[in-house]
N, C-alpha and C positions, 0 to 999 in steps of 0.2 A: 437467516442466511447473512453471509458477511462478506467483504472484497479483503484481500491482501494484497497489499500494493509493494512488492519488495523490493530493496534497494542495496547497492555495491558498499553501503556502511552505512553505520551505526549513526554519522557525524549528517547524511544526507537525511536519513530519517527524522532523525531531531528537525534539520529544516524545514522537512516536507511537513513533520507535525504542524510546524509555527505558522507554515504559512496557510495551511488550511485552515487551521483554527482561526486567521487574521480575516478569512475569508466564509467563515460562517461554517464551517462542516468538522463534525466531529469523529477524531481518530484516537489511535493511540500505536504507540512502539512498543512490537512485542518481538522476540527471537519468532524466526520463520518456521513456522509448522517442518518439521522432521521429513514429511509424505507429501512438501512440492518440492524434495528435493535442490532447493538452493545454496545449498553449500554450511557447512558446518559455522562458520561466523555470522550469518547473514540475516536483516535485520529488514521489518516489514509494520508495514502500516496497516492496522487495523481498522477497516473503517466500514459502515456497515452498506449493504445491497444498495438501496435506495440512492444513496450520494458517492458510489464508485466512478461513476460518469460527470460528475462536477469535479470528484476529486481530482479524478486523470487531467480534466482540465486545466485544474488551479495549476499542478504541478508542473505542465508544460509549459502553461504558462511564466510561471515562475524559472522558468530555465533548472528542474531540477529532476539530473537523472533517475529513473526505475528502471530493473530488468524487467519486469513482467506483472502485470496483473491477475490473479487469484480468485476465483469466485470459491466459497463453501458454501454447501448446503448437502452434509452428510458425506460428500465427498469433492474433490477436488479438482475444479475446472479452469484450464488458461482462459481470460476472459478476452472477449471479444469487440471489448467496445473502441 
């Protein structure tokens, strides 16, 4: 299971990479899965179940926008944390 953390660009993601990784959690920037329907450019953070509740944190705290959070696990859930 995995979180997608998607984001308004390419340029935020990069950020959001750097700054979780400065912060101990591992992601990565992948194009947004197709079937959560985010829009044809639209760019997301991979990062796995476990640490999607740190991640969202790091990233508010960091003052860095996402539209939505993503749970998979075979199919596709807005997350709720």
């Amino acid at each position: 299971m995995c979180c997608f953390i998607i984001f308004p660009s390419v340029t935020y993601a990069q950020r959001g990479e750097d700054s979780l990784a400065h912060n101990g959690v591992i992601s990565h920037v992948v194009r947004t899965p197709s079937e959560i329907g985010a829009g044809v450019c639209s760019y997301a953070l991979r990062v796995g179940d476990r640490h999607c509740k740190r991640a969202l944190e790091v990233l508010k705290s960091a003052r860095l926008p996402y539209t939505k959070a993503v749970l998979f696990d075979s199919t596709y859930h807005e997350a709720s944390l």
